[in-house]
VOVEXLO-777543 format. One record per residue (C-alpha): residue number from 1; residue in three letters; x, y, z. Coordinates in steps of 0.001 Angstrom, whole numbers. Last residue first. Layout:
% VOVEXLO-777543
+-----+------+---------+---------+---------+
| seq | type |    east |   north |      up |
+-----+------+---------+---------+---------+
| NUM |  ALA |       X |       Y |       Z |
...
+-----+------+---------+---------+---------+
END
This chain:
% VOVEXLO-777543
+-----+------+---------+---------+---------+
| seq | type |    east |   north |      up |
+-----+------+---------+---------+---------+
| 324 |  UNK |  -40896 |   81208 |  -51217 |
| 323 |  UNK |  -41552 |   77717 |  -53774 |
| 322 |  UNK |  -42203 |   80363 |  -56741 |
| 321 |  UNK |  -38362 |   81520 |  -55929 |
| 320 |  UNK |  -36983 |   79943 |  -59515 |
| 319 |  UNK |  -39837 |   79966 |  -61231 |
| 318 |  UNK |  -39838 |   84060 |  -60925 |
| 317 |  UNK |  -37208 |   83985 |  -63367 |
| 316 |  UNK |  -39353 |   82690 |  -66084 |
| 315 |  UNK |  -37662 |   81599 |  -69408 |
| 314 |  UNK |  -36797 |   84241 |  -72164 |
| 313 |  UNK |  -33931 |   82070 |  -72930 |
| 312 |  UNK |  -31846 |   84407 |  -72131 |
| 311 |  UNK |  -33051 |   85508 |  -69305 |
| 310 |  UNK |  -33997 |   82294 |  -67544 |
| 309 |  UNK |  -29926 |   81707 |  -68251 |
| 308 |  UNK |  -29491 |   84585 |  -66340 |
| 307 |  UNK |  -31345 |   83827 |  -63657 |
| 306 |  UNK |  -29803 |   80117 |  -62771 |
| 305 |  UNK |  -26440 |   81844 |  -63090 |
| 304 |  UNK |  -27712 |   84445 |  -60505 |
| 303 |  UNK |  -28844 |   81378 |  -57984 |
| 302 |  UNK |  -25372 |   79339 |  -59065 |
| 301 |  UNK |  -23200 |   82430 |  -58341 |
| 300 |  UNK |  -24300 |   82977 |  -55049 |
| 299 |  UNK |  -21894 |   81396 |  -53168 |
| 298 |  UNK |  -22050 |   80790 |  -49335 |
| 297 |  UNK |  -19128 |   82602 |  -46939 |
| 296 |  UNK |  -19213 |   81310 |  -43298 |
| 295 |  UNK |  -17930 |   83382 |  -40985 |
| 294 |  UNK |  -17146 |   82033 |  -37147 |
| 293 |  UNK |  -13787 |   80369 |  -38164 |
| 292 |  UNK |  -12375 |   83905 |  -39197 |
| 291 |  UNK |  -11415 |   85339 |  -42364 |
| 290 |  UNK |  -12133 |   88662 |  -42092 |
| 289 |  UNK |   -8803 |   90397 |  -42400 |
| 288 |  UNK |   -8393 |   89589 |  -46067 |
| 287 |  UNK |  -12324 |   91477 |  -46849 |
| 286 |  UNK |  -14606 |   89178 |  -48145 |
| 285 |  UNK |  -15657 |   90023 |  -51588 |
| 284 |  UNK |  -19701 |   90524 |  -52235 |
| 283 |  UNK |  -21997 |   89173 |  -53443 |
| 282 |  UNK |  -20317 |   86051 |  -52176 |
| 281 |  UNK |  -22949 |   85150 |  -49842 |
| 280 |  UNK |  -22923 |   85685 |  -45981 |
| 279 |  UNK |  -23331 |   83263 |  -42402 |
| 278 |  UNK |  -21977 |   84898 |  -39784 |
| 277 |  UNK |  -21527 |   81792 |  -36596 |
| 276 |  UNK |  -21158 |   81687 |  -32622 |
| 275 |  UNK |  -22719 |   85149 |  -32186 |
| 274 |  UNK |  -20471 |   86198 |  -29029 |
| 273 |  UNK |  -19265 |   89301 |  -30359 |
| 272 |  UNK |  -15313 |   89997 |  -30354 |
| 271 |  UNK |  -14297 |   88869 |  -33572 |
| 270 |  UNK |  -17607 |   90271 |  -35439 |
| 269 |  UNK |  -16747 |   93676 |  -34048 |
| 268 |  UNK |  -13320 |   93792 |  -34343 |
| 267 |  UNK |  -13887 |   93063 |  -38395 |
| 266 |  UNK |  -16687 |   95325 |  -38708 |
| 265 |  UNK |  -15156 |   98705 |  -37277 |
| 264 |  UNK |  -15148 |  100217 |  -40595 |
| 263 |  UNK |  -16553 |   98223 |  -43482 |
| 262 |  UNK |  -17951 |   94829 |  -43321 |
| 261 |  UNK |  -20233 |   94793 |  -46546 |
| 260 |  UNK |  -21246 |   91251 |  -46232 |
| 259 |  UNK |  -24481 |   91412 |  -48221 |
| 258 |  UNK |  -26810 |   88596 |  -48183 |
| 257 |  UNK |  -27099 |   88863 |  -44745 |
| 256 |  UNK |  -26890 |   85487 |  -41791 |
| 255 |  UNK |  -26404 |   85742 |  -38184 |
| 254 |  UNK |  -26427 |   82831 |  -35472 |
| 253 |  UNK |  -27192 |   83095 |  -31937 |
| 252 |  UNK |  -27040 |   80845 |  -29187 |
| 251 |  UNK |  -28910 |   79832 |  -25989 |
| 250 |  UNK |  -30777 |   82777 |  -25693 |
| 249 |  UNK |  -31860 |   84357 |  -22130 |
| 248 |  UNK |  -33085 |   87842 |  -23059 |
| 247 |  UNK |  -29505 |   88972 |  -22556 |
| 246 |  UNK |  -28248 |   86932 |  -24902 |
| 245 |  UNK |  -30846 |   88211 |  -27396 |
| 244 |  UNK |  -30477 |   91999 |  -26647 |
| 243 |  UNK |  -26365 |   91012 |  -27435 |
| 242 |  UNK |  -27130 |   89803 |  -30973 |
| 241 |  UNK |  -29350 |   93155 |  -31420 |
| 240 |  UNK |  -26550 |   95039 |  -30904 |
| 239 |  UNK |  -23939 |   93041 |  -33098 |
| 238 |  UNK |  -26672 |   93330 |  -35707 |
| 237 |  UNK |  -26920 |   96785 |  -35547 |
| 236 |  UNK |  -23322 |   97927 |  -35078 |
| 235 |  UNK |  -21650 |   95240 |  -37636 |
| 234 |  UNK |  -20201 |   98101 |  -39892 |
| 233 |  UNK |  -22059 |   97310 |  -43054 |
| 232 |  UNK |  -24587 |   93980 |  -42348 |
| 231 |  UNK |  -26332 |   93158 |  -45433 |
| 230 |  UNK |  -29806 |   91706 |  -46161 |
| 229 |  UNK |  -30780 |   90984 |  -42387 |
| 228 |  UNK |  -32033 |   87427 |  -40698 |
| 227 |  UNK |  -31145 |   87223 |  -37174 |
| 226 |  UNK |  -31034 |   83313 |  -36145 |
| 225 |  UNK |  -31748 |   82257 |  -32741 |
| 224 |  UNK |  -30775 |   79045 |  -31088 |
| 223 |  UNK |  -33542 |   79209 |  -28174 |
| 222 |  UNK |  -32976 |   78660 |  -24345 |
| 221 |  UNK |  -35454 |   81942 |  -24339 |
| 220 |  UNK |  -36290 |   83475 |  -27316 |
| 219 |  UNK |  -40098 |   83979 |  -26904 |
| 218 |  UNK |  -41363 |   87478 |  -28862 |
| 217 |  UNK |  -40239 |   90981 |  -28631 |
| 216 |  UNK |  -37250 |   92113 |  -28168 |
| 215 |  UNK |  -36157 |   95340 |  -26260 |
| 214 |  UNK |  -34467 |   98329 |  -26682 |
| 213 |  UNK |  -31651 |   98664 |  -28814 |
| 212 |  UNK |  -29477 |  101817 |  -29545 |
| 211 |  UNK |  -28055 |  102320 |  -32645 |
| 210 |  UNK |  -25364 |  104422 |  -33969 |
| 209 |  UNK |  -24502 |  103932 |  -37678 |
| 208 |  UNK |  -24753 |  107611 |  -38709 |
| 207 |  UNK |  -24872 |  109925 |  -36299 |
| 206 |  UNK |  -28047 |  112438 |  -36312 |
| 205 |  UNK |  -31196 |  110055 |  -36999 |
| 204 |  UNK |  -30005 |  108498 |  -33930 |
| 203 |  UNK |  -31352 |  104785 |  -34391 |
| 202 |  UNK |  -33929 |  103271 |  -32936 |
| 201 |  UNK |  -34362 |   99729 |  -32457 |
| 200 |  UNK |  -37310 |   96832 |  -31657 |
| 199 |  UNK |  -35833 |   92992 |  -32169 |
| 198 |  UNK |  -38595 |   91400 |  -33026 |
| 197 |  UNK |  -38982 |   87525 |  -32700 |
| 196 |  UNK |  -40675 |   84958 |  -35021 |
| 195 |  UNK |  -41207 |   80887 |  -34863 |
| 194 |  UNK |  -40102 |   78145 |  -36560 |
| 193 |  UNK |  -41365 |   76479 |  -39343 |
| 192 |  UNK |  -38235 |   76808 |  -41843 |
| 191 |  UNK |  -39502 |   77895 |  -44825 |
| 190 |  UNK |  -42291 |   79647 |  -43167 |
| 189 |  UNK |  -40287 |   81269 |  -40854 |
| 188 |  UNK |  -38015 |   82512 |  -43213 |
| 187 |  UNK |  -40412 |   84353 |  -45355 |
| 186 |  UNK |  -41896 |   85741 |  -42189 |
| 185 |  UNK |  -38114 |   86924 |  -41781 |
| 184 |  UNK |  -37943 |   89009 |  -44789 |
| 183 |  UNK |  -41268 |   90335 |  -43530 |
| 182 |  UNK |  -40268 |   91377 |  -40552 |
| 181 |  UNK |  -36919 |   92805 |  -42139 |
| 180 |  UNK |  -37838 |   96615 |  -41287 |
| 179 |  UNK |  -39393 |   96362 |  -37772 |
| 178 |  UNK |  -35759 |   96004 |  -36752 |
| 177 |  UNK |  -33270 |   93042 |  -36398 |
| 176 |  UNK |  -35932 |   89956 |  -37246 |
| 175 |  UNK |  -36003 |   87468 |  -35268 |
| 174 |  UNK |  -36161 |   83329 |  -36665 |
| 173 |  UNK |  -36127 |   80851 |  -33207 |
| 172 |  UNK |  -35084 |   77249 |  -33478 |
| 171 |  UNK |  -34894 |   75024 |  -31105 |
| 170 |  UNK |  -37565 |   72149 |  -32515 |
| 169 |  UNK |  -35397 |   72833 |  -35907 |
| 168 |  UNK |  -32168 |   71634 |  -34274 |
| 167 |  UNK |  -29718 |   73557 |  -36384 |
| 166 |  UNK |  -27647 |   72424 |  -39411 |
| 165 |  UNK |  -29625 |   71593 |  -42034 |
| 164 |  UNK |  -32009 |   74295 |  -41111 |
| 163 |  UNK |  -28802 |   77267 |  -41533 |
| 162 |  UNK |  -27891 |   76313 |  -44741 |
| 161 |  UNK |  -31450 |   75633 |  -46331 |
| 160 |  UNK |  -32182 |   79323 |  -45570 |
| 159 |  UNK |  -28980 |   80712 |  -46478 |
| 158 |  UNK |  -29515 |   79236 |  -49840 |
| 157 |  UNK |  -33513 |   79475 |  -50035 |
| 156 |  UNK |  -33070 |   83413 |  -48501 |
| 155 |  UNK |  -30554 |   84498 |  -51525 |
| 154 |  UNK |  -33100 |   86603 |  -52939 |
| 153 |  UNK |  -32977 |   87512 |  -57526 |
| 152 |  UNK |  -35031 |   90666 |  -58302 |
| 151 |  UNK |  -35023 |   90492 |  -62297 |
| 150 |  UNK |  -35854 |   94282 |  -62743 |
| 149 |  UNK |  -37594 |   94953 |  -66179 |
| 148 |  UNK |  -37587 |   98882 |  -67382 |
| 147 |  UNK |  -37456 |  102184 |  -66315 |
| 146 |  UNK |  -35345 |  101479 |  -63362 |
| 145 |  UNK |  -36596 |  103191 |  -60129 |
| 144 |  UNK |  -39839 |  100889 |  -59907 |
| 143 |  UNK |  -37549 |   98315 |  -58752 |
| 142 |  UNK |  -36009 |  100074 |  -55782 |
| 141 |  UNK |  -39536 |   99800 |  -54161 |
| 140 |  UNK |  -38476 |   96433 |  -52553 |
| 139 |  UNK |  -36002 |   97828 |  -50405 |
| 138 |  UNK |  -32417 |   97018 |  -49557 |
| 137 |  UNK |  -32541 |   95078 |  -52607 |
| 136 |  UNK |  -31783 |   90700 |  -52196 |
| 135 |  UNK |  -29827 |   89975 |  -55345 |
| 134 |  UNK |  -30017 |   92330 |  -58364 |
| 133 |  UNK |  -30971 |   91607 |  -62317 |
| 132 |  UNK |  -31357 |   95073 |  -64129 |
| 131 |  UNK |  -32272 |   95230 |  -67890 |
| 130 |  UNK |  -31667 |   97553 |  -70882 |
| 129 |  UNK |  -29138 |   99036 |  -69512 |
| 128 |  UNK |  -27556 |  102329 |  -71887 |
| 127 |  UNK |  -25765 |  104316 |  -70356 |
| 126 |  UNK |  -29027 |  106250 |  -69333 |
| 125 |  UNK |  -30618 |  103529 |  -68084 |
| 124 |  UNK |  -27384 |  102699 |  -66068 |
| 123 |  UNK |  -27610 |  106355 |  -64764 |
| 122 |  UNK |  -31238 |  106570 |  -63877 |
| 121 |  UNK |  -30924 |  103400 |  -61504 |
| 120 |  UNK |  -27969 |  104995 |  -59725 |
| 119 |  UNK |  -30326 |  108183 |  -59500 |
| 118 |  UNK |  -33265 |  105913 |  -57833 |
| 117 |  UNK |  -31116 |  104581 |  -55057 |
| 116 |  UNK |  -29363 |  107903 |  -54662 |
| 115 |  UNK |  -32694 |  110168 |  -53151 |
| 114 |  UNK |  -31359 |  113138 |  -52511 |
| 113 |  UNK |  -31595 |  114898 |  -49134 |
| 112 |  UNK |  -32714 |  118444 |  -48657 |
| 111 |  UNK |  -35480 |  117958 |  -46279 |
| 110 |  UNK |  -35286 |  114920 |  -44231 |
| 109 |  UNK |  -36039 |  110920 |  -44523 |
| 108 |  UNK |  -35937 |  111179 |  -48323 |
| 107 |  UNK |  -36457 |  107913 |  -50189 |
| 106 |  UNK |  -34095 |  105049 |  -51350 |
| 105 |  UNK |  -30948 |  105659 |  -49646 |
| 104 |  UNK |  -30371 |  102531 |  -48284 |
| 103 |  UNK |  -29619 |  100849 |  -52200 |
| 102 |  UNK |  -26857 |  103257 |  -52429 |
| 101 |  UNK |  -24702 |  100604 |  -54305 |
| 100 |  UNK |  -26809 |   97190 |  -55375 |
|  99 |  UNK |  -24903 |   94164 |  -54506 |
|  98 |  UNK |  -25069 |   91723 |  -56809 |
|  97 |  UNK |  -25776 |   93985 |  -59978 |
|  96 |  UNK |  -26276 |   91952 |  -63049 |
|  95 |  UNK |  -26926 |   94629 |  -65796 |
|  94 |  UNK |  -28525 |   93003 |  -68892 |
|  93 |  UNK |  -27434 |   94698 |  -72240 |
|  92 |  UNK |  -29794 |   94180 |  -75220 |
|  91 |  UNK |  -28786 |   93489 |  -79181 |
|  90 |  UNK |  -25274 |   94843 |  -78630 |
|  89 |  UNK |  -23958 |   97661 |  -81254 |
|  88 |  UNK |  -20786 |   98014 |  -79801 |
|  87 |  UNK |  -21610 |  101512 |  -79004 |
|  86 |  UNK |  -24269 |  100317 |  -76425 |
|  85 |  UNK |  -21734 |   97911 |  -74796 |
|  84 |  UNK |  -19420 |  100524 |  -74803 |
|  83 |  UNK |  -21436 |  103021 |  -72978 |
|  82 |  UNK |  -22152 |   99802 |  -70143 |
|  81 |  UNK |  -18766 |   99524 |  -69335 |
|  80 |  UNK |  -18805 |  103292 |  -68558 |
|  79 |  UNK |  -21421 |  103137 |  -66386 |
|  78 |  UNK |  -19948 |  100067 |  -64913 |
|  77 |  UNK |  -16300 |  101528 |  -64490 |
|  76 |  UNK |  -18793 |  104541 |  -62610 |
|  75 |  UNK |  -20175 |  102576 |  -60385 |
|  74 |  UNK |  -17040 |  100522 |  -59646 |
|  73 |  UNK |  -15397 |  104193 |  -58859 |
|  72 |  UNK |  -17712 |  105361 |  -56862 |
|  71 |  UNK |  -17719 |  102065 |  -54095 |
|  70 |  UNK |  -14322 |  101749 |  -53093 |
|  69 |  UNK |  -15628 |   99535 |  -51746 |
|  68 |  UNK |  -17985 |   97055 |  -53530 |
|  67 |  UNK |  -20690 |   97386 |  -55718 |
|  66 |  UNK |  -20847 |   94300 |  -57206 |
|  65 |  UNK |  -19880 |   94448 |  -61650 |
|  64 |  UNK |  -21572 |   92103 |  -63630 |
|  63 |  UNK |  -22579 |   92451 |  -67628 |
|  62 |  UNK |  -24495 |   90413 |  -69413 |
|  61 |  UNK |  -24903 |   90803 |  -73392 |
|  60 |  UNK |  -26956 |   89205 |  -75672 |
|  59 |  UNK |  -25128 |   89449 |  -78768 |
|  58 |  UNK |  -25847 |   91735 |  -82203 |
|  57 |  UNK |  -22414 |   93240 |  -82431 |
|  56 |  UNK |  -20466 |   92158 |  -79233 |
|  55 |  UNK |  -17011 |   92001 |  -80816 |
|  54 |  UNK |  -14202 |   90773 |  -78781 |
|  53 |  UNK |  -11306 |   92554 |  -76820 |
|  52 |  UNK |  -13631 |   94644 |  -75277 |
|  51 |  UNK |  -12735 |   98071 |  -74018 |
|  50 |  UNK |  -12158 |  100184 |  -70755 |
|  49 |  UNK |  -10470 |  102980 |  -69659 |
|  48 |  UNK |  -11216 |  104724 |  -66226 |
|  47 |  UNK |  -10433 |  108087 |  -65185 |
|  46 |  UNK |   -8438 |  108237 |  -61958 |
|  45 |  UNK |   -5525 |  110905 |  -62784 |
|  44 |  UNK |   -2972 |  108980 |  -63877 |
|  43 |  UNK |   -5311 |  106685 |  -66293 |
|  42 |  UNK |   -6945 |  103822 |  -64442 |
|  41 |  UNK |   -7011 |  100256 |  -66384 |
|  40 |  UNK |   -9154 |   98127 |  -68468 |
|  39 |  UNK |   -8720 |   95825 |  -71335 |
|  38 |  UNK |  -11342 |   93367 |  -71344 |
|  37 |  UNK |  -11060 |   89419 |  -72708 |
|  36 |  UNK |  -14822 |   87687 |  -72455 |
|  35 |  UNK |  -15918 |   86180 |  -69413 |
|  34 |  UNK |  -16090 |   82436 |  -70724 |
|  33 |  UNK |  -19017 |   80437 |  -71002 |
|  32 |  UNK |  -20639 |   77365 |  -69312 |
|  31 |  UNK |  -23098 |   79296 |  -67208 |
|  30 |  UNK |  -21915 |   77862 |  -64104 |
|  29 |  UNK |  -18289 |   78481 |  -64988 |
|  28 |  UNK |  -19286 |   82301 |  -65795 |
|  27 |  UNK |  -21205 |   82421 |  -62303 |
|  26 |  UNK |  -18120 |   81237 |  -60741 |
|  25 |  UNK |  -15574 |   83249 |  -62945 |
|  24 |  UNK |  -17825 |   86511 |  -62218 |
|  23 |  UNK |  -17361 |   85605 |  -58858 |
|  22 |  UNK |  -14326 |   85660 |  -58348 |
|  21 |  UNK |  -13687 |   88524 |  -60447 |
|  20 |  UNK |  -15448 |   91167 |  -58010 |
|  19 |  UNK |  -14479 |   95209 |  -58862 |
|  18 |  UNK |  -13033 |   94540 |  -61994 |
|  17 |  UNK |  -15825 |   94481 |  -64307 |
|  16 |  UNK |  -17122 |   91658 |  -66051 |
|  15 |  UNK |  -18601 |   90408 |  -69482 |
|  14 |  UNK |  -20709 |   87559 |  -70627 |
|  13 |  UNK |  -21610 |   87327 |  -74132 |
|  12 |  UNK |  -24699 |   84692 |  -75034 |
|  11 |  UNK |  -25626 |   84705 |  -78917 |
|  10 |  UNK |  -29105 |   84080 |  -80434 |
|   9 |  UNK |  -30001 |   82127 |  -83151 |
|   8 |  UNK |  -31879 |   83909 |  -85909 |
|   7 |  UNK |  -29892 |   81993 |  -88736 |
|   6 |  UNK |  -29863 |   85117 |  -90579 |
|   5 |  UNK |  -31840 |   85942 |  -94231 |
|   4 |  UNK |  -30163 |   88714 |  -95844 |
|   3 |  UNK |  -32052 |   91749 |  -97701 |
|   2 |  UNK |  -33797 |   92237 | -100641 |
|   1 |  UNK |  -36443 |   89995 | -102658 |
+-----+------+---------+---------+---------+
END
């Protein structure tokens, strides 16, 4: 007989990029491992250099890296992360993506326009990703862009939970920012019993981020309302729609997203609106001058620990949302 016999037990590596440390250490601490040693850095002129200070020959490997600003380069340190995975030998690389960069643009709404969603998805195949696990996509359809298995992870039994412990259920009123999230916030309704409201939009298909509300639809009168979106960028929309409900006779508002991407104009924007509480994960980092009383951060790193170790054990990930 030739060859070696092996133990067959499998090995757990857990790397990170640089773009969102905290909560690779949370998830990492969750897991019970360590994120393992990485030299990176930026050369002079902006290329990135990375490499592992351990070997990952034969391991299971899970890499995290959030899409946060400034958003190119943690793509690419990903890509590039993901190369050296592949020339490490690794048995399978798992990409956990957070927050899922140029998740919005996910079809063509004009001629002429690409569609990014499905070419960041070509790129990590390409590097090398063997599997995707994201939290809470812009848009369902973004898994069929990855040729191969997408662990879709949601964040709505966390926020969920959070926001019917603390509000009078009898009061409670779930509305959806746009025709978009009605479904998201079906999901809602039926984990919290309460009832649905629209807020109907349109936006001007010629400036970005400008919105223009119109009416709601559906009883939110003397009722704590909660909009339910999966990230808020520059706070326009929901900001917007937060003022359609006071003026429609609401009590109080509350706003909860996955993704607190709070770029631009966001920070005097959530100071100044009268939504008494932003409720976000930790997909994302919250920027320094966003640390108000009204924001409420949650941490996602036990719902993505959860699915990795369903990973790696070649568990079911779906268990963990069957009760959705």
């Amino acid at each position: 007989m030739t060859g070696n016999k092996t133990t067959g037990e499998k090995k757990m590596m857990f790397f990170s990029g640089r773009a969102h440390p905290e909560l690779a250490e949370e998830v990492a601490q969750q897991l019970g491992v360590g994120v393992v040693p990485t030299k990176a850095f930026d050369f002079a002129n902006g290329e990135i250099y990375v490499r592992y200070e351990e070997s990952a020959r034969g391991a299971d490997c899970f890499l995290i890296q959030s899409h946060t600003a400034p958003i190119n380069k943690w793509v690419m340190e990903q890509l590039i992360m993901i190369d050296a995975l592949k020339r490490a030998s690794a048995r399978s690389i798992t990409v956990i993506v957070p927050f899922y960069g140029y998740a919005r643009q996910d079809k063509k709404h004009r001629g002429r326009e690409p569609i990014s969603a499905r070419l960041v998805a070509d790129l990590m195949k390409t590097a090398g990703a063997d599997r995707i696990l994201a939290v809470d996509l812009h848009t369902d359809q973004i898994q069929g862009f990855f040729d191969g298995p997408v662990d879709h992870l949601f964040a709505l039994p966390l926020l969920a939970d959070y926001v019917g412990d603390k509000v009078d259920r009898n009061k409670l009123t779930v509305v959806s920012p746009d025709a978009g999230r009605v479904r998201v916030a079906d999901r809602w309704c039926d984990r919290l019993g309460a009832p649905l409201a629209i807020v109907h939009k349109r936006r001007d298909k010629d400036v970005a981020n400008q919105v223009t509300v119109h009416e709601v639809v559906g009883e939110v009168k003397g009722r704590v309302c909660v909009l339910v979106d999966d990230m808020i960028d520059t706070g326009g929309t929901i900001c917007a729609a937060a003022d359609a409900l006071f003026a429609h006779g609401a009590e109080d508002v509350i706003v909860t997203a996955t993704h607190g991407v709070l770029s631009g104009p966001a920070a005097d924007r959530l100071k100044n609106s009268k939504v008494s509480e932003f409720v976000f994960t930790n997909t994302l980092p919250t920027p320094g001058e966003l640390e108000l009383d009204k924001i409420t951060v949650l941490s996602i790193a036990p719902t993505i620990a959860s699915a990795v170790r369903e990973v790696f054990e070649d568990g079911s990930v779906t268990s963990l949302f069957d009760e959705q």
